[in-house]
N, C-alpha and C positions, 0 to 999 in steps of 0.2 A: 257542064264541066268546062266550056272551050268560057267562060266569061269570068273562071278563077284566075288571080294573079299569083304567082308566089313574091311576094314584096320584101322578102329577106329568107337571110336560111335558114331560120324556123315558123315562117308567118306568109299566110296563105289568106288572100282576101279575096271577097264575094262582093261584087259590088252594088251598088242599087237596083232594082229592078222587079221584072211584074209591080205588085205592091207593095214591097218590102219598104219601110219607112225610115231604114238607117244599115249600112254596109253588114255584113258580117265578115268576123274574123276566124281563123282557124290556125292553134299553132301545133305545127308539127315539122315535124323533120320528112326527107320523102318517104322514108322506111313507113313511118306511121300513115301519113297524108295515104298510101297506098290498101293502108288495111280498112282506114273510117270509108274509106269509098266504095267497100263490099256491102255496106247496109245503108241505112238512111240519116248520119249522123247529115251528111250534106241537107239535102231536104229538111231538116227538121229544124237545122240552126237557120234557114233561109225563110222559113215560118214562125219562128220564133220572131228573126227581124218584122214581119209584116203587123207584130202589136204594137196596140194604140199606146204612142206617150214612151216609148220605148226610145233610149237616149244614145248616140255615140254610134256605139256598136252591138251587134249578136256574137258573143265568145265562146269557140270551141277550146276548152286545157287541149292538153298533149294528151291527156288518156279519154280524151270523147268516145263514145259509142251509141250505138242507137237506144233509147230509152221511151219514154211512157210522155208525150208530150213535146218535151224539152229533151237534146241529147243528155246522158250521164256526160256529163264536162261539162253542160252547158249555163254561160252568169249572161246577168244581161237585168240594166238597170234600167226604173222607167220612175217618171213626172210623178212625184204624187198629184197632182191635179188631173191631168190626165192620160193617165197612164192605166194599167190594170194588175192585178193580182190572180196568180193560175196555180192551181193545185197542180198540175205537168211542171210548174216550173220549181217545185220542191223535192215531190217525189210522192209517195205512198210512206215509203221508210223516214221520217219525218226527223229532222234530228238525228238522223246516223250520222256517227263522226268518232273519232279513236282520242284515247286518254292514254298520254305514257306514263310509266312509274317510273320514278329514278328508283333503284337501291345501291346499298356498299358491297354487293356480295359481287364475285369476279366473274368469268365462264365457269373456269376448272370448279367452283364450290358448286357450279349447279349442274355440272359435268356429272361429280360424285355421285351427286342425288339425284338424277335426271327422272327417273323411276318413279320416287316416292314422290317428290316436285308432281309431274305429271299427271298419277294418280289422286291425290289428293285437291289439286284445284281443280279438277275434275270433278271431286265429288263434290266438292264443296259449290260450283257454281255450276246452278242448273243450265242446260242447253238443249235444244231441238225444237222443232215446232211446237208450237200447244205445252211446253213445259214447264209447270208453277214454280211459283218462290215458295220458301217456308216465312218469309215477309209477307206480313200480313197488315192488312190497313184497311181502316175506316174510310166510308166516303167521303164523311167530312174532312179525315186528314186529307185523303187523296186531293181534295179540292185546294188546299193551302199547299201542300208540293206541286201540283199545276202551276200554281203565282209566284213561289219562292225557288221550284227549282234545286240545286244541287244543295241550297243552303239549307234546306228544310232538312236534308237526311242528313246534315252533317248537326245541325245544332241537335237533332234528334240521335246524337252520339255515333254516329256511323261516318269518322273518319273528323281532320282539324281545318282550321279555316281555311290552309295552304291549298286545300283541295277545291275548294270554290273560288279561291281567289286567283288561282293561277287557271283556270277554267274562262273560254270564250263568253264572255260577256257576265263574266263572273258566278256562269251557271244558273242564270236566271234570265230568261228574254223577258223581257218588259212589255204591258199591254195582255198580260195570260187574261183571259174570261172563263173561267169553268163552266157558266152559263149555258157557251156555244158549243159545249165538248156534250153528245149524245150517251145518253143514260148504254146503246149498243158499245161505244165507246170505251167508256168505263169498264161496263163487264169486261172488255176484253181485256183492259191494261189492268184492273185494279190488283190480277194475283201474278201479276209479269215483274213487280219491279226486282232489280237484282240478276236479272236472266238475259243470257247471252242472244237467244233463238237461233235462227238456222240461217243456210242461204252463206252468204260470203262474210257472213260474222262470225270471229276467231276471238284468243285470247294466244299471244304468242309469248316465250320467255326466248328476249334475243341479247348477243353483247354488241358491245359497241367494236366493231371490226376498223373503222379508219376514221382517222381525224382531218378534216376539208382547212376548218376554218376555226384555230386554236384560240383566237380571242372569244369569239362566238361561243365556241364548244365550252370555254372556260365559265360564261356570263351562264350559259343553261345549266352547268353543274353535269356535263357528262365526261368520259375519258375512257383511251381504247380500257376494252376488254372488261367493261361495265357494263354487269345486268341490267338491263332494260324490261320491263314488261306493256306491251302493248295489246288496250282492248277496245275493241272494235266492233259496237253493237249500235242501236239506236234506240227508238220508242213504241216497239213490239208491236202488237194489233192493236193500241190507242190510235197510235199514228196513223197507220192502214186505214181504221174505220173514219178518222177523222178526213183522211183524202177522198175516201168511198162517199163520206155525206156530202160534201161539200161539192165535189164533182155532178153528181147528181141536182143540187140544189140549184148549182150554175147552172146546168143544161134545164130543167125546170124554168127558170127564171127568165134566161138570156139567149136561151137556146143558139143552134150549132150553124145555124145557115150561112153568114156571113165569116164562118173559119174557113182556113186552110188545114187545119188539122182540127178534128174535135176533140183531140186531146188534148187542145190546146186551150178548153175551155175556161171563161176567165169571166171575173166582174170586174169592175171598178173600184180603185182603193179607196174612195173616196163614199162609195154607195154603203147599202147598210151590211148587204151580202158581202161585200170585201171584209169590212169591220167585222165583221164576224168570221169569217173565213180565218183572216189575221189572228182573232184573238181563240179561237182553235186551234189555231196550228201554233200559235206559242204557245199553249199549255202542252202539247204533245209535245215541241221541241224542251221546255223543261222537264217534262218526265225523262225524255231523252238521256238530260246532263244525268240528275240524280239516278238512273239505272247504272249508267257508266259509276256513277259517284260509289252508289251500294256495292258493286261488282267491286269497286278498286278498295274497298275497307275491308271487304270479305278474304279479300287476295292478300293482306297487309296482316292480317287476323291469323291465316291459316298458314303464314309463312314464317311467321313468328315464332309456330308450334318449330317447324323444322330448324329456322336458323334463329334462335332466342335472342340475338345481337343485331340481327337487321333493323335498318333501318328505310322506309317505303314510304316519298316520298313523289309530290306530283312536278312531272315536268312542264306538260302544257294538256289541254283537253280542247279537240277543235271540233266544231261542227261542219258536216258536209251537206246535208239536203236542207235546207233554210232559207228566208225572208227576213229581211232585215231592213230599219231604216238607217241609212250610214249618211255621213256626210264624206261627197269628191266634188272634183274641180271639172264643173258645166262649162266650158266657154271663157275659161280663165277665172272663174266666181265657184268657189266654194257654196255647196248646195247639199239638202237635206233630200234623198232621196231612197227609192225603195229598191234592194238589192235582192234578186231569187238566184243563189246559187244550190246549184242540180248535180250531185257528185263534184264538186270542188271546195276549195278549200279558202278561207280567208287569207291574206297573207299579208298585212299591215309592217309597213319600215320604221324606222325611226319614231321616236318622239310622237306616237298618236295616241294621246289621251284614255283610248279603248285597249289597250294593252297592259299588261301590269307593269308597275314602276318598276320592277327589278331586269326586265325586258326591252323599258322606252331606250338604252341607249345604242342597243343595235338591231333589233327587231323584233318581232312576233314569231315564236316557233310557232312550223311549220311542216306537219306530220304527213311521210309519205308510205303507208303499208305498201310493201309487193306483194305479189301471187305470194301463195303457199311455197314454204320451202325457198323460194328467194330471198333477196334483199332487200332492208327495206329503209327509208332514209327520214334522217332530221335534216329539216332547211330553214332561212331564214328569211322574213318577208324584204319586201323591197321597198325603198321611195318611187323606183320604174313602174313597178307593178302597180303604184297607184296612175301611175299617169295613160298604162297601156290596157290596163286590164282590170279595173274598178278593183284594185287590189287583192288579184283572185290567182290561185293557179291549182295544179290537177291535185286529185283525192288520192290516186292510187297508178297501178297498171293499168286497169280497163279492159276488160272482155274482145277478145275474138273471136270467143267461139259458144253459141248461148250451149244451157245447160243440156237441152236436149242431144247437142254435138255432142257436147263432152261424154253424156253417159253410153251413147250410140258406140265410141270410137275408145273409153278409155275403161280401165278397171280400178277400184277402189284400192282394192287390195296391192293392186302393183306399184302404184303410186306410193302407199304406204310404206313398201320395200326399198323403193327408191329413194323415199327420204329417209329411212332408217340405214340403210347406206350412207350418206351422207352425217350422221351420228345425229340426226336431228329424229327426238321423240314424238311421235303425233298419236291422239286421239280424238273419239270422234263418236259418238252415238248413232250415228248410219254412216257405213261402209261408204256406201253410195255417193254422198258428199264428198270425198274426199277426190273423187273423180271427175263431180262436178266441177271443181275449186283445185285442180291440178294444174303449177304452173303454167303449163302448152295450153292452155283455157285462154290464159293473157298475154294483154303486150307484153314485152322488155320493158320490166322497169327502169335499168341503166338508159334506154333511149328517151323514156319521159321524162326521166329526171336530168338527164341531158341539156333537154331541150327547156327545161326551165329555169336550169342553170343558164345556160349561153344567151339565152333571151332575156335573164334577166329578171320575171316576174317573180321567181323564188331562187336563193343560194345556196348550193350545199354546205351544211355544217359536217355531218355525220352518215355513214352507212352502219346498217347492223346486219348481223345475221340470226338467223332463228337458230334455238336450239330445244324446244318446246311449242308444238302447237295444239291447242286445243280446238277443235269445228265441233259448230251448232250439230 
């Protein structure tokens, strides 16, 4: 601890050292910087540094916490030549990432109908662990939505181009192998797509409560007191089993001796085990998109029945647990290399080719959920953020307190009270979750998004607040 510096008033560096092979960074404020030093988000970003090919810097977001590997916040680019690829540095949940809806409907119409709203996308989108779709699908098709991504369910009638096209990476990661994705694999996702699951995956109806930044706000198409609907799931046990094989095949392979974390197990992006690694985990990050993709034509479909005039439309779709090959600036030279962000969030400025045209002239939205029953924010990426932070900044709030805390010390049911107080509807198929996933569980989102704001790696457009939650 005594070798940290604070280098600004949101930016906390770690300098070289044992075998660390490039600095690491950490941005917080002290409020924050005070909570990640109760577990091991330090430790893990300072092992993270010590991989091979690993460039710049090790980055913790504002909402780091201790995770499976790599902290949750933690990006950290490396050499394709020599560099490696870590199933720790994605996650398990592979492709979790939130898709907003724009609609025309206000608060007060969803005020009215809070009730029926509530109950009905409820029924209509299945949630909890182990819980099927009524989508059903061939392996063979399964195998062509692995490659294509959000665009397969949509040409397959479920929702219009705007839905992939306004989607990270236009809902399709590139390099998918169906191949390398286990027949265990399959079974789990093939009857999941469509479905929320459990854990800190929501579907919330929020308005837009304040406007930051009115040219921005104007270019996304939102405005105070605009429904919003935000969902927030990933690529179910595809994903899961796809990090479970590949973890093991690593340790198999290359085994754990020379780590500082064996979580941190990893091959070479360059060997055959990365390649395939790689082209597993992009078909589970496409299942990903299209899950999100099905959920948000379902939600479009059944809200139609209630307000026959709406209109549901997409605002941006980001992913948070991902590998990516990006091009940033090495050494003053623009370079192609390979990006694993672990709970965080893309967040590309200006004019970058990877963003949709209707976006390139002032940035990339930039999706920030809060805890339950908080606030939650749109922002907008930065040209900074490319130069500080490989274009990356925090997914959400961030954990303080793991699940077993929360069910130890809090009650479902009062929670539920508490936000029904607050005239916000929630439901939830286990009590329990809702305990789990009780604001006091998380940071301050206002201090993460604070500090992403004033540092610069993302700007505030927009705050919402919830008025409808739905838990796995």
């Amino acid at each position: 601890m005594k070798s940290i510096r604070k280098v600004s008033k949101f930016e906390y560096e770690i300098p070289r050292q044992d075998s660390m092979n490039v600095p690491a960074k950490i941005f917080a404020s002290e409020k924050i910087f005070k909570a990640i030093q109760k577990d091991k988000t330090i430790e893990q970003i300072k092992n993270v540094a010590k991989l091979p090919g690993i460039l710049k810097f090790a980055f913790a977001m504002p909402d780091a916490h201790q995770g499976y590997g790599f902290p949750i916040g933690g990006v950290a680019g490396f050499d394709k030549k020599s560099g490696v690829i870590s199933p720790g540095g994605v996650g398990y949940d592979i492709n979790c990432g939130v898709k907003v809806l724009k609609t025309n409907l206000s608060k007060n119409q969803i005020l009215k109908n809070q009730t029926q709203v509530m109950e009905s996308i409820f029924r209509k989108i299945p949630s909890g662990v182990g819980r099927g779709s009524r989508f059903q699908i061939t392996k063979n098709e399964l195998d062509k939505l692995l490659i294509q991504g959000a665009k397969y369910i949509v040409e397959k009638g479920f929702g219009i181009p705007e839905d992939y096209l306004l989607t990270e990476e236009e809902g399709c990661l590139k390099n998918a192998n169906p191949k390398k994705v286990s027949e265990r694999a399959i079974k789990r996702g093939i009857g999941q797509l469509g479905t929320l699951g459990a854990g800190n995956h929501f579907l919330e109806f929020q308005y837009v409560d304040e406007i930051f930044d009115k040219k921005v706000a104007e270019v996304f198409g939102i405005k105070k007191n605009q429904v919003l609907i935000m969902v927030h799931c990933g690529s179910r046990g595809l994903g899961h089993q796809v990090a479970s094989d590949y973890i093991q095949k690593m340790e198999k392979e290359f085994g754990i001796k020379n780590l500082s974390d064996r979580e941190l197990i990893n091959a070479p992006i360059n060997s055959q085990l990365g390649k395939d690694y790689f082209g597993a985990m992009a078909c589970a990050a496409n299942f990903g998109f299209a899950n999100r993709q099905l959920i948000s034509h379902w939600i479009r479909e059944e809200m139609q029945y209630i307000f026959p005039k709406i209109k549901v439309t997409t605002l941006y779709d980001v992913a948070h647990n991902i590998a990516k090959f990006e091009n940033h600036k090495i050494n003053g030279k623009e370079k192609e290399i390979l990006i694993m962000r672990k709970g965080a969030t893309r967040a590309f400025g200006k004019n970058r080719k990877e963003i949709p045209k209707i976006y390139q002239k002032v940035g990339q939205p930039v999706i920030l959920p809060g805890s339950m029953g908080t606030s939650s924010y749109i922002l907008v990426g930065t040209d900074k953020s490319e130069e500080i932070s490989f274009s990356s900044t925090a997914h959400g709030a961030g954990r303080i307190l793991s699940r077993g805390e929360a069910l130890r010390n809090l009650k479902g049911e009062q929670i539920k009270k508490e936000l029904n107080n607050q005239n916000i509807q929630v439901k939830s198929g286990n009590i329990k979750s809702l305990a789990e996933e009780a604001p006091q569980v998380y940071k301050d989102i206002e201090e993460v998004v604070k500090i992403s704001h004033e540092r610069g790696i993302a700007k505030k457009v927009a705050k919402l607040k919830p008025l409808i939650v739905i838990k796995g």
